[in-house]
DOPAKOL-547226 format. One record per residue (C-alpha): residue number from 1; residue in one letter; x, y, z. Coordinates in pm, 1 decimal. Layout:
# residues N
atom seq:NUM&type:A&x:X&y:Y&z:Z
...
# end
This chain:
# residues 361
atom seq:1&type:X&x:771.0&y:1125.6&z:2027.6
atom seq:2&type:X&x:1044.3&y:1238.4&z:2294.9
atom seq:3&type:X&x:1408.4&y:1296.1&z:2177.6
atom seq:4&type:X&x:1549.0&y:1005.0&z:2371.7
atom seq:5&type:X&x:1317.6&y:746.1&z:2254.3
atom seq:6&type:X&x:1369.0&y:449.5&z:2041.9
atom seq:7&type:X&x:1079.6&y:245.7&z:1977.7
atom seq:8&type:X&x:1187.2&y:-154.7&z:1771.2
atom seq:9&type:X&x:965.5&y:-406.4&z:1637.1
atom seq:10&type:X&x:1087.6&y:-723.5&z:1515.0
atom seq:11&type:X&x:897.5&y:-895.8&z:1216.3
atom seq:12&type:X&x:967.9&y:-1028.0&z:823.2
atom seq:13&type:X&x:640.8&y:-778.2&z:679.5
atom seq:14&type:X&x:782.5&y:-437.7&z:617.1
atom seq:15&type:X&x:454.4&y:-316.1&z:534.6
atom seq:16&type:X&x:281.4&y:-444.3&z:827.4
atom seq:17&type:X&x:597.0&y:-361.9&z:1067.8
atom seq:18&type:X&x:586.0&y:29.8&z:937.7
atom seq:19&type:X&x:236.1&y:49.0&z:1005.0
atom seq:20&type:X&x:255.7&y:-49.4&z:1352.1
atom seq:21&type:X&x:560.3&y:159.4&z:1429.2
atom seq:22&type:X&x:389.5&y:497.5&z:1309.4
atom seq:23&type:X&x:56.0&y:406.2&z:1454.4
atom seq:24&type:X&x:239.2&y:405.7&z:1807.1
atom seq:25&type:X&x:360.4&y:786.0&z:1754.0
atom seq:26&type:X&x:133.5&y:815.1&z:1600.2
atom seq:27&type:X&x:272.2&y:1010.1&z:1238.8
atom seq:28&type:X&x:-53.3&y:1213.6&z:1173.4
atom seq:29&type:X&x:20.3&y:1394.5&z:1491.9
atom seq:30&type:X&x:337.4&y:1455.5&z:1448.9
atom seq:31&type:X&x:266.4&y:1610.3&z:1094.4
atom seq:32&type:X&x:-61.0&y:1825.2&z:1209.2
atom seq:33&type:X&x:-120.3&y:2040.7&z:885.9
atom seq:34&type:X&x:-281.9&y:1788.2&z:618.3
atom seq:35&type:X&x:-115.6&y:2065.5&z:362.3
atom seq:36&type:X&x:270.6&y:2004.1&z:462.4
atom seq:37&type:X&x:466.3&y:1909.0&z:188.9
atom seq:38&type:X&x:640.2&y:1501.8&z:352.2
atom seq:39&type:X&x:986.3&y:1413.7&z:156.3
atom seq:40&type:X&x:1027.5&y:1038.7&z:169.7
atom seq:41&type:X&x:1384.2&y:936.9&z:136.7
atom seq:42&type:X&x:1514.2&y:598.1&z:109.5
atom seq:43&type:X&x:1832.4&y:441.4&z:62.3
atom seq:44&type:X&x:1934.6&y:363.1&z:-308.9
atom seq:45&type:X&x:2280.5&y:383.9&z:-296.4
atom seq:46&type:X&x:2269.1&y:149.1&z:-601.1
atom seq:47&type:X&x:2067.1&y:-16.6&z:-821.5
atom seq:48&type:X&x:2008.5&y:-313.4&z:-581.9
atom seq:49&type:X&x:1715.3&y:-522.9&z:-430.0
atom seq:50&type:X&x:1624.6&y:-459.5&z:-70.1
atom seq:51&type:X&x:1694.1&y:-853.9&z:-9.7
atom seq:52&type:X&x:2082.3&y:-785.7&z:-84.5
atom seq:53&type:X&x:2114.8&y:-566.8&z:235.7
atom seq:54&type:X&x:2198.6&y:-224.9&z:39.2
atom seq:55&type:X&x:1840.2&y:-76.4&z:-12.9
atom seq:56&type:X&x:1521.9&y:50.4&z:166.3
atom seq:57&type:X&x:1227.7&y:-254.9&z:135.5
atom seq:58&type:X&x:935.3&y:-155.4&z:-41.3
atom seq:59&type:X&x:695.6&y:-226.0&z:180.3
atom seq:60&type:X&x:781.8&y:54.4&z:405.1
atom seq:61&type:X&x:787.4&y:275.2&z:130.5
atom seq:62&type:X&x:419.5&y:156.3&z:10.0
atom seq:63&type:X&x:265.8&y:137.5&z:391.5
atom seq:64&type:X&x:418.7&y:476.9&z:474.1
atom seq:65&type:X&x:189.5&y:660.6&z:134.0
atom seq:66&type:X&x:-80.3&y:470.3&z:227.7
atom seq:67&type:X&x:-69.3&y:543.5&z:567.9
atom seq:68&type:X&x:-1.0&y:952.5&z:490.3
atom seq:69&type:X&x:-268.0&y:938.0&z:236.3
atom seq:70&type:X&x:-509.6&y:776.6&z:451.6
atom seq:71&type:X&x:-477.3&y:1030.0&z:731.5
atom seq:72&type:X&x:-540.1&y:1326.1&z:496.3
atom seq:73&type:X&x:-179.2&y:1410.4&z:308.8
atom seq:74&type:X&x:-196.5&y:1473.3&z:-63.8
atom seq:75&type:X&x:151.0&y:1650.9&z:-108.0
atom seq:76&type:X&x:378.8&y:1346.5&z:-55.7
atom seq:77&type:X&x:755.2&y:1291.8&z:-260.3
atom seq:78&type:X&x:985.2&y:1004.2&z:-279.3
atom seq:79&type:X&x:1372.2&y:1184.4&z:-326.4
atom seq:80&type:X&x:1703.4&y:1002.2&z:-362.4
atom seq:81&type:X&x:2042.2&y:1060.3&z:-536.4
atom seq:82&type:X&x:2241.0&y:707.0&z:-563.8
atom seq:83&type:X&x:2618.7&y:726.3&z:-551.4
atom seq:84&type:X&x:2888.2&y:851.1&z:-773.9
atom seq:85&type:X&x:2866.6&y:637.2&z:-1082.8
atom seq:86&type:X&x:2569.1&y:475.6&z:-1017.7
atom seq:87&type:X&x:2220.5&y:570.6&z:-1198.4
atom seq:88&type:X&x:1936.6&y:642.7&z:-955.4
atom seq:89&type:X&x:1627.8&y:613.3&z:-1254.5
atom seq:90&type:X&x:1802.0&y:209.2&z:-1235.0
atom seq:91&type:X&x:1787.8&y:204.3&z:-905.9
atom seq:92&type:X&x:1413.9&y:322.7&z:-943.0
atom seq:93&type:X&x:1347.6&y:102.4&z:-1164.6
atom seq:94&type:X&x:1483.9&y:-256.6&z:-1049.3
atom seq:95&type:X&x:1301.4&y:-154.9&z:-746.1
atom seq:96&type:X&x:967.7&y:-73.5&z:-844.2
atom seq:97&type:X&x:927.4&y:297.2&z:-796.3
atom seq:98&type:X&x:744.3&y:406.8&z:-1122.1
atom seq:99&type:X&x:508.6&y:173.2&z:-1032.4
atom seq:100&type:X&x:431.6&y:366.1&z:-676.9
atom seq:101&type:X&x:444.3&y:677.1&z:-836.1
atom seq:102&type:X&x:153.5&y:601.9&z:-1057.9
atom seq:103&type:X&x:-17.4&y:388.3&z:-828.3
atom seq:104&type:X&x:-24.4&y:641.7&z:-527.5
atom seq:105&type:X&x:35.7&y:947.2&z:-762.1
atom seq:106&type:X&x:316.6&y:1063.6&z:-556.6
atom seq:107&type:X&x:561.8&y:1295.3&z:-673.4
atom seq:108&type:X&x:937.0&y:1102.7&z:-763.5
atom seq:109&type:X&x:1230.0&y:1321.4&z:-799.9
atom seq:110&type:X&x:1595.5&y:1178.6&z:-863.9
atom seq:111&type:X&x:1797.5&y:1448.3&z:-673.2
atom seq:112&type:X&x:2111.1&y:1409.0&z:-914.2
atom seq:113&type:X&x:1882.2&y:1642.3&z:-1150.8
atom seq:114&type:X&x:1741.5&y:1833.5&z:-864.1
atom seq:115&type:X&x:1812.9&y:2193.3&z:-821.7
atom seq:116&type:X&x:2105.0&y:2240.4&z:-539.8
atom seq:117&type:X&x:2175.1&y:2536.8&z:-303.1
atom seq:118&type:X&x:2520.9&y:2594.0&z:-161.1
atom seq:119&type:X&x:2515.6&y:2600.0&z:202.6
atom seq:120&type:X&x:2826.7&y:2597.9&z:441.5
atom seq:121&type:X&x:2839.3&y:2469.4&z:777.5
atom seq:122&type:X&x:3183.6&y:2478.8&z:961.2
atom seq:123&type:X&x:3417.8&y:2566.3&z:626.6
atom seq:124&type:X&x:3243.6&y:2347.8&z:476.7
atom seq:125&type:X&x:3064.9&y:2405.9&z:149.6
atom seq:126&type:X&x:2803.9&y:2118.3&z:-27.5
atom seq:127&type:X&x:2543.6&y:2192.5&z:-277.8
atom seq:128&type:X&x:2213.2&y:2001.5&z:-139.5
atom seq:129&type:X&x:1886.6&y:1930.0&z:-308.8
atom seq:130&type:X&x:1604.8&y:2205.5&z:-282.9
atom seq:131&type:X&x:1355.6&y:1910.6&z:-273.2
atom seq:132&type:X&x:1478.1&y:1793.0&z:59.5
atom seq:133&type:X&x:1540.7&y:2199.3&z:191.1
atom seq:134&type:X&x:1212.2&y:2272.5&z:64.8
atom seq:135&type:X&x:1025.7&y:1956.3&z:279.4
atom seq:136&type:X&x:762.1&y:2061.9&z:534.3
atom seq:137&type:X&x:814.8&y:1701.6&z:692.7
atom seq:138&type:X&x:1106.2&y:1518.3&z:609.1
atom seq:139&type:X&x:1085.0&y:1119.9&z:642.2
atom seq:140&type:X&x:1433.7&y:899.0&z:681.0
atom seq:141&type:X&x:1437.8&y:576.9&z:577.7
atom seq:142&type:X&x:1805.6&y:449.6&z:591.8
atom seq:143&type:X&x:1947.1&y:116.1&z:585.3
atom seq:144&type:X&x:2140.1&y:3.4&z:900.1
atom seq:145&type:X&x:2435.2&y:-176.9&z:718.6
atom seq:146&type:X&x:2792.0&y:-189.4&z:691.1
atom seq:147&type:X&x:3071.1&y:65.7&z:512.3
atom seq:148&type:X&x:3402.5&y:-58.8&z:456.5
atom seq:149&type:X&x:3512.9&y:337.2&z:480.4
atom seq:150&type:X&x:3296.6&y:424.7&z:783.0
atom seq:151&type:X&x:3280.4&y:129.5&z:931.9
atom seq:152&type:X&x:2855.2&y:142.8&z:923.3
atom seq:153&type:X&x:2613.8&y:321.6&z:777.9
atom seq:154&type:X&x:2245.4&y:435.7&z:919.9
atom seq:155&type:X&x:2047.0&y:759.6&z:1001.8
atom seq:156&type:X&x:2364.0&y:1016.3&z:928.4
atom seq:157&type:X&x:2513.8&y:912.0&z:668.6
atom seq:158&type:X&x:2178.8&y:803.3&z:456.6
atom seq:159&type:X&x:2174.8&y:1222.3&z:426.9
atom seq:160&type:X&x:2480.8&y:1187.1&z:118.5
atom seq:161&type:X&x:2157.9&y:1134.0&z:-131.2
atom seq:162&type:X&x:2094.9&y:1521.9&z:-77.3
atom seq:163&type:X&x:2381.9&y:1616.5&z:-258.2
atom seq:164&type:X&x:2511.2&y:1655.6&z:-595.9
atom seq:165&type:X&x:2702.6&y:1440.8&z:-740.6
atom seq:166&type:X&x:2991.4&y:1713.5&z:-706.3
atom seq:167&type:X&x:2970.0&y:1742.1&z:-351.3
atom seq:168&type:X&x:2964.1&y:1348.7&z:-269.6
atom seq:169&type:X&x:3329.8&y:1407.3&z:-428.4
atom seq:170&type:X&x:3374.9&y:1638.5&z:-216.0
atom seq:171&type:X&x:3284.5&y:1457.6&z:55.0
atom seq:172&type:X&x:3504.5&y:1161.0&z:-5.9
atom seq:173&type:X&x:3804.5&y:1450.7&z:-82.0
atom seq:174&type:X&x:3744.1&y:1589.1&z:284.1
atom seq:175&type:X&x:3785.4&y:1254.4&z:455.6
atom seq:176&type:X&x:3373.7&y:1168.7&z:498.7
atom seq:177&type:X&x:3344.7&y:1221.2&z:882.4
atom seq:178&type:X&x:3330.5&y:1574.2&z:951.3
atom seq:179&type:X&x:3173.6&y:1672.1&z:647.7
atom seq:180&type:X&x:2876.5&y:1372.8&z:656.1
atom seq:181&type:X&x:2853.6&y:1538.1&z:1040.7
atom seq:182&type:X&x:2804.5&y:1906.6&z:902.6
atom seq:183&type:X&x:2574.3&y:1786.8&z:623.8
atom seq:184&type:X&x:2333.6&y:1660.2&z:963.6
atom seq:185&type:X&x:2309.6&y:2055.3&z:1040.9
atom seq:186&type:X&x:2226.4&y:2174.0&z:728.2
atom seq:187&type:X&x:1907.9&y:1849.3&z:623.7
atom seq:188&type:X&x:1738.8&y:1739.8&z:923.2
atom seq:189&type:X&x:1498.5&y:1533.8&z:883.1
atom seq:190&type:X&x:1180.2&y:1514.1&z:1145.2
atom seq:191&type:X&x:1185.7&y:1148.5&z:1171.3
atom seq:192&type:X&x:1428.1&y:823.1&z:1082.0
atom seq:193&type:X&x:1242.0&y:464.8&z:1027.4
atom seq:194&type:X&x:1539.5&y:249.7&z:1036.7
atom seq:195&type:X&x:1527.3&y:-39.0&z:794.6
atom seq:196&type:X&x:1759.7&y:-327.6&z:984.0
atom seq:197&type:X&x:1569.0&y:-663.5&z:817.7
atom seq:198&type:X&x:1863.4&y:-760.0&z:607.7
atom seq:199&type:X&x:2135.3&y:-543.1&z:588.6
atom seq:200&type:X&x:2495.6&y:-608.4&z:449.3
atom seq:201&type:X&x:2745.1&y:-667.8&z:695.7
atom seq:202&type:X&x:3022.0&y:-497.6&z:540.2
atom seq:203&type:X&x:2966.2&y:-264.0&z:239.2
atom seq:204&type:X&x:2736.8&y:4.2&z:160.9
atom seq:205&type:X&x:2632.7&y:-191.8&z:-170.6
atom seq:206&type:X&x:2516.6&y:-512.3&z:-5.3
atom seq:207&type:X&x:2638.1&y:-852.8&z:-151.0
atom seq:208&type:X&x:2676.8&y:-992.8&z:236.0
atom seq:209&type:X&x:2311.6&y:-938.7&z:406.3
atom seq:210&type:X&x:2266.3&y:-1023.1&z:735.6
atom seq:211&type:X&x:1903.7&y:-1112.9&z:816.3
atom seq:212&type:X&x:1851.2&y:-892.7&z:1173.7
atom seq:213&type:X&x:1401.0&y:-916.6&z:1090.4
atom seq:214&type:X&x:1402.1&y:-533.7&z:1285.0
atom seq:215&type:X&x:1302.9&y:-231.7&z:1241.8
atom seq:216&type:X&x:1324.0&y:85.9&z:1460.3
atom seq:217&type:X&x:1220.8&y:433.6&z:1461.8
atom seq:218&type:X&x:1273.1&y:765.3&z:1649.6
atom seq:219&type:X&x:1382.6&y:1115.6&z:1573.2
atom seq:220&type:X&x:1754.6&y:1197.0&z:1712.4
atom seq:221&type:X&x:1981.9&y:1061.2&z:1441.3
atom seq:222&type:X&x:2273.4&y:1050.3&z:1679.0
atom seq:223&type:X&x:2109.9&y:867.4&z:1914.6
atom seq:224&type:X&x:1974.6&y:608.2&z:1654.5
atom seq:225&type:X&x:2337.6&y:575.7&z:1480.3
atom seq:226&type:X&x:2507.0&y:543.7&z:1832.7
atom seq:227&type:X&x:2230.3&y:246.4&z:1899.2
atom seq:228&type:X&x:2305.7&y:117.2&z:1556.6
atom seq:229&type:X&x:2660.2&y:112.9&z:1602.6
atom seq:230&type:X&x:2585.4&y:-113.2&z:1905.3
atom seq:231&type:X&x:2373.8&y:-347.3&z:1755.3
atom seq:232&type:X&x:2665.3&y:-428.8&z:1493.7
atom seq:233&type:X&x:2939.2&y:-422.6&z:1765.8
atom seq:234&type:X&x:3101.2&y:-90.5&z:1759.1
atom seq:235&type:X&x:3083.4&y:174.2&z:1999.2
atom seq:236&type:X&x:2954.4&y:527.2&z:1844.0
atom seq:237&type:X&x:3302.1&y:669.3&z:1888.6
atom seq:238&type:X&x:3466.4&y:409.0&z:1654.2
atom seq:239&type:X&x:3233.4&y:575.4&z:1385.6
atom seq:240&type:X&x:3368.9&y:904.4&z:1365.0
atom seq:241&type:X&x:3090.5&y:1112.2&z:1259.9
atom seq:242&type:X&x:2838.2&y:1035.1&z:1499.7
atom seq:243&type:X&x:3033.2&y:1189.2&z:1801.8
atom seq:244&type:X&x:3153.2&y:1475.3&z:1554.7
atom seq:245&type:X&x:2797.1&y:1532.2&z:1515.0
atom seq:246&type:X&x:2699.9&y:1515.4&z:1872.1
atom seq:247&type:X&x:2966.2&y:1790.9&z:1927.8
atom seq:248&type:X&x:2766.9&y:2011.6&z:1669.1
atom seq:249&type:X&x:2422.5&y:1979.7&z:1900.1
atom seq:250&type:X&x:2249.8&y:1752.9&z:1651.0
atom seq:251&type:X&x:2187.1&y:1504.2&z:1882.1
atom seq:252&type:X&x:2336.8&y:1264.2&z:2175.0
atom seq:253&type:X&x:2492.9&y:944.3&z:2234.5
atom seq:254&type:X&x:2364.5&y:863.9&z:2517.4
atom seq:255&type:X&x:2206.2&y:520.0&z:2478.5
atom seq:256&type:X&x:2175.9&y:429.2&z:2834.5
atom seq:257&type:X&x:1972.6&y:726.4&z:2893.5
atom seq:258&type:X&x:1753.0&y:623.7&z:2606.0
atom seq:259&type:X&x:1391.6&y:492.4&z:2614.3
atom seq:260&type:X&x:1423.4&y:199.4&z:2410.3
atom seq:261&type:X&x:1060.0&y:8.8&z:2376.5
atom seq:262&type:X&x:1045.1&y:-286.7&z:2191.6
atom seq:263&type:X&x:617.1&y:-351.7&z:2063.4
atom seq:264&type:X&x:719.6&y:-692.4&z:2025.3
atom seq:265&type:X&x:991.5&y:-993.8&z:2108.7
atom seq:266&type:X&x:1175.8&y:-1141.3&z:1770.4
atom seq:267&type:X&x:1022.5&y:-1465.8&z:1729.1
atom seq:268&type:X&x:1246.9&y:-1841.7&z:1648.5
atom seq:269&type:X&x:1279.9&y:-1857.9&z:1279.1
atom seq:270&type:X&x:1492.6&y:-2102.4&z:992.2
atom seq:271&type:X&x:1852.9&y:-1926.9&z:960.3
atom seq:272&type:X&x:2013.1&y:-1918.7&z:603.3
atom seq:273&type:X&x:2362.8&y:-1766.9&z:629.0
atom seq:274&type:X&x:2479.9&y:-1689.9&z:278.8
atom seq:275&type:X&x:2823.3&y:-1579.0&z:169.0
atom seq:276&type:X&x:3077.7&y:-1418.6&z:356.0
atom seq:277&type:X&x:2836.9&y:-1503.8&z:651.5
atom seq:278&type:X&x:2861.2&y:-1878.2&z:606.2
atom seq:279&type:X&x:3255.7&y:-1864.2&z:745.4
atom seq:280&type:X&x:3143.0&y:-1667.4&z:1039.9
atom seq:281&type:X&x:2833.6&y:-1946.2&z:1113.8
atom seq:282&type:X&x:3115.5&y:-2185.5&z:1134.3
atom seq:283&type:X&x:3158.3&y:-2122.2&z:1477.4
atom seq:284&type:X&x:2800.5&y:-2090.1&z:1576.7
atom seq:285&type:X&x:2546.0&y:-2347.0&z:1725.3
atom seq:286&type:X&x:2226.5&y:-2183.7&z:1670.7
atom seq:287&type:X&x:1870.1&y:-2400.2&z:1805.3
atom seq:288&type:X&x:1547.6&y:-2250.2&z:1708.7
atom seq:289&type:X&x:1736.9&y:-1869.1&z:1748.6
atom seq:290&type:X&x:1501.9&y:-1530.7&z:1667.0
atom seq:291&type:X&x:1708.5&y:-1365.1&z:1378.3
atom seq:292&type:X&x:1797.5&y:-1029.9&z:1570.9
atom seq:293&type:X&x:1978.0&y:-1243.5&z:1848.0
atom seq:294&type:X&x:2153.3&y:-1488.5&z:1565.0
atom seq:295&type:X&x:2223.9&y:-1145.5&z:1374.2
atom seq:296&type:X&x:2378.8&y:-951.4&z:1651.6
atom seq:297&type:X&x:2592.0&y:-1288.2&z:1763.9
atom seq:298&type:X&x:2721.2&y:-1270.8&z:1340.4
atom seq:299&type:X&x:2812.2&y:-896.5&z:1360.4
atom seq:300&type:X&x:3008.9&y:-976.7&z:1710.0
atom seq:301&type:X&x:3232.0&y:-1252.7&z:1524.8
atom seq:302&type:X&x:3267.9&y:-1023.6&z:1237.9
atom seq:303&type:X&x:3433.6&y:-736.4&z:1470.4
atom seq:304&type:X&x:3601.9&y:-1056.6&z:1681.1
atom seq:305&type:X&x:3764.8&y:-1155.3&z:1336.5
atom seq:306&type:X&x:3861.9&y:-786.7&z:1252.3
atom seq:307&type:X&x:4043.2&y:-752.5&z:1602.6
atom seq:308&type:X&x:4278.8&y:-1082.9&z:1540.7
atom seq:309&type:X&x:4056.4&y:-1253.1&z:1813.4
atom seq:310&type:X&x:3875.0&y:-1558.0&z:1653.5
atom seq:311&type:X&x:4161.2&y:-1818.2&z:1737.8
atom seq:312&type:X&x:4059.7&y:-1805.2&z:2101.1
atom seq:313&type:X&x:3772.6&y:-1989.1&z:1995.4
atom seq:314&type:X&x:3935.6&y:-2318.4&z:1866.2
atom seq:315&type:X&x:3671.6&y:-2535.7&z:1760.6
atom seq:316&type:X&x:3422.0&y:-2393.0&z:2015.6
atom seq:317&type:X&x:3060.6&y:-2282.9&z:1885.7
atom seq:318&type:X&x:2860.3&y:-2071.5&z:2036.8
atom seq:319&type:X&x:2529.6&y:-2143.6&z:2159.8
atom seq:320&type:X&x:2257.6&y:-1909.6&z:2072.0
atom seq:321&type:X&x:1878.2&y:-1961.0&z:2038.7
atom seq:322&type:X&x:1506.0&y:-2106.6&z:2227.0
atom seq:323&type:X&x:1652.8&y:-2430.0&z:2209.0
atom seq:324&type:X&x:1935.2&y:-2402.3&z:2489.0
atom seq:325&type:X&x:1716.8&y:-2336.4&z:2728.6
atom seq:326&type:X&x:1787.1&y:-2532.9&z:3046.2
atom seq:327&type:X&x:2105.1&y:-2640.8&z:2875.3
atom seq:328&type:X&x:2439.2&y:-2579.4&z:2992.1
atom seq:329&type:X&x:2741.4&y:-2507.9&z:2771.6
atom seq:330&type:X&x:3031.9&y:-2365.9&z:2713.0
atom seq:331&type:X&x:2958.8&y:-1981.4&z:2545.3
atom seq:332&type:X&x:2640.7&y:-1869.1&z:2485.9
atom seq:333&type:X&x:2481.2&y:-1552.7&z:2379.3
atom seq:334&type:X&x:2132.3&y:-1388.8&z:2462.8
atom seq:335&type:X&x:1903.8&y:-1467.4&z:2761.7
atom seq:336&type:X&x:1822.4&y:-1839.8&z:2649.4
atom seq:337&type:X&x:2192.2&y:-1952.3&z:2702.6
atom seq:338&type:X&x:2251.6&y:-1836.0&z:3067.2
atom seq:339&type:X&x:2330.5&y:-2172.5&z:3134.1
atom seq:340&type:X&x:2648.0&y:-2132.8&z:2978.9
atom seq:341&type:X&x:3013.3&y:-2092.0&z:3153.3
atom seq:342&type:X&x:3032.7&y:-1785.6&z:2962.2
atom seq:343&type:X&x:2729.6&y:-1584.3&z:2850.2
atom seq:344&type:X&x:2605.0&y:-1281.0&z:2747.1
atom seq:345&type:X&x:2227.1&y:-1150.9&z:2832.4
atom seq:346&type:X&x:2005.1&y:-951.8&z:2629.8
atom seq:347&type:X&x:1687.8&y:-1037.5&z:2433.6
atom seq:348&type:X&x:1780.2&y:-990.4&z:2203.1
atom seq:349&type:X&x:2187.0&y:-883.8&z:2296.8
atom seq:350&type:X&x:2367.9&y:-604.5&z:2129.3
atom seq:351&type:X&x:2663.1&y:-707.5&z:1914.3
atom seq:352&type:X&x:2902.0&y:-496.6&z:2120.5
atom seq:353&type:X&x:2812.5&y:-659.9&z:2453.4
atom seq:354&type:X&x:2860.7&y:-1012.1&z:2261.3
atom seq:355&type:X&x:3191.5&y:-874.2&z:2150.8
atom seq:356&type:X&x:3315.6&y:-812.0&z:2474.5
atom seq:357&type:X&x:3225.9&y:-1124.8&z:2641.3
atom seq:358&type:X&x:3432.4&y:-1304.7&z:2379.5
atom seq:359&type:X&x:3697.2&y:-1073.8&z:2407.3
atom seq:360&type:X&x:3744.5&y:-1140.1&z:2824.6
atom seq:361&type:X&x:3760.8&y:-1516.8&z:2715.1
# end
């Protein structure tokens, strides 16, 4: 898999949607030696289900092993550290990880009671977990969400679970951005499956999910964070430690040099806003809409609100969704609404392009 390339595929089965992402690199190849030690890391910040937008899904967790251990890998581990405060065996637990360890006897390690080594990287000094140092071939599996610190959260940042509890302080005591940057030079993982089916729109601990039905993968963690950023409406360089880390070589920004392929179009589905969503849905119209378009239109009126903005809209909703086509109105978003006065294309559209059509209104 090239550097620049970000392949999507749009979908409600995790399991099934894994598969067919690391069929098209395919993984196997990518690993060669049947012998390497593979670190599987997730996102358990907290002890949370998957379906309130702060943690990993299981089913990419289960159709990754079975995919590894079909192709010949025996020497597979699942490692995570949740946050300051929070207990990662919970975590484990709620979510169903003793249960994978004993059904694919897989190795589960809970990096708070790892063994650390100090490492510095530009001043800066953080004791990381041997397990994820030690990995042959290290697997990503973040959670695109929101951070009300960093504004989101994805490849990059997912790499705080390799430290000890003490360093995470640390972290937070340094001001987060420089240091999450260094900790990218020091743990690099080989490859990042992004999980984006449902995260939260704001915080790191879910509680506002956002139902996006995507998933992406691809190796340069920059790149992926910069397209992530994107897709909720920032631009990388709002999110400080993804051009920070492009300065340090880890990767690049560069999105519109990027080979983005999508192995499938997001299909119509039901759309159930729930909590702090709901307000935001207020000023949508959406007719039979695919979830990734509806979900990048939400994150848009989220940044809108943020930037004092939403009061140009009045009592206008915007259309979005298969069942404007043909139709005219007055704002639209995504490639089924370019009958509208103002519009934004895209199948699906990226939040930040939705954000700045409503912000020339």
């Amino acid at each position: 898999m090239e550097s620049n390339e970000i392949r999507i595929i749009y979908g409600k089965d995790a399991a099934a949607m894994t598969t067919k992402l690391i069929e098209s690199i395919p993984l196997e190849d990518m690993i060669g030696d049947r012998s390497t030690q593979v670190v599987i890391k997730p996102n358990l910040v907290v002890p949370a289900k998957p379906e309130s937008g702060a943690t990993t899904h299981m089913g990419i967790i289960s159709a990754l092993i079975e995919y590894l251990q079909d192709h010949g890998f025996g020497n597979i581990t699942i490692a995570e550290g949740s946050w300051v405060g929070s207990n990662t065996e919970d975590a484990f637990r709620l979510n169903g990880y003793y249960k994978i360890r004993d059904k694919y006897g897989v190795k589960l390690v809970d990096t708070k009671k790892d063994r650390f080594r100090k490492l510095t990287y530009d001043g800066l000094t953080m004791e990381v977990s041997e397990t994820m140092l030690n990995a042959g071939f290290f697997i990503n599996l973040p959670v695109l969400k929101g951070h009300c610190q960093t504004l989101m959260t994805c490849c990059l940042k997912n790499m705080k679970g390799c430290l000890s509890d003490r360093s995470k302080r640390d972290f937070h005591r340094w001001g987060l951005m420089q240091p999450i940057a260094a900790l990218n030079m020091l743990v690099k993982p080989s490859l990042h499956i992004i999980d984006s089916i449902s995260g939260d729109l704001d915080f790191e601990e879910g509680g506002n999910p956002v139902e996006t039905d995507r998933m992406m993968i691809g190796t340069d963690p920059v790149l992926l964070d910069a397209y992530g950023a994107s897709l909720m409406g920032f631009s990388p360089e709002e999110v400080e430690y993804i051009p920070i880390a492009e300065s340090y070589g880890r990767g690049s920004m560069d999105i519109e040099s990027a080979k983005i392929t999508e192995l499938n179009k997001p299909e119509a589905g039901s759309i159930r806003p729930t909590g702090a969503v709901s307000r935001l849905a207020s000023h949508t119209a959406p007719d039979m809409a695919c979830s990734a378009c509806y979900a990048s239109l939400i994150h848009a009126l989220k940044r809108l609100e943020e930037n004092g903005g939403m009061r140009k809209l009045g009592n206008m909703k915007i259309a979005c969704g298969q069942g404007w086509k043909g139709k005219t109105m007055e704002i639209g978003s995504g490639v089924c609404c370019s009958g509208a006065k103002h519009s934004v294309k895209g199948c699906p559209p990226s939040a930040a392009d939705i954000l700045a059509m409503l912000e020339r209104l």
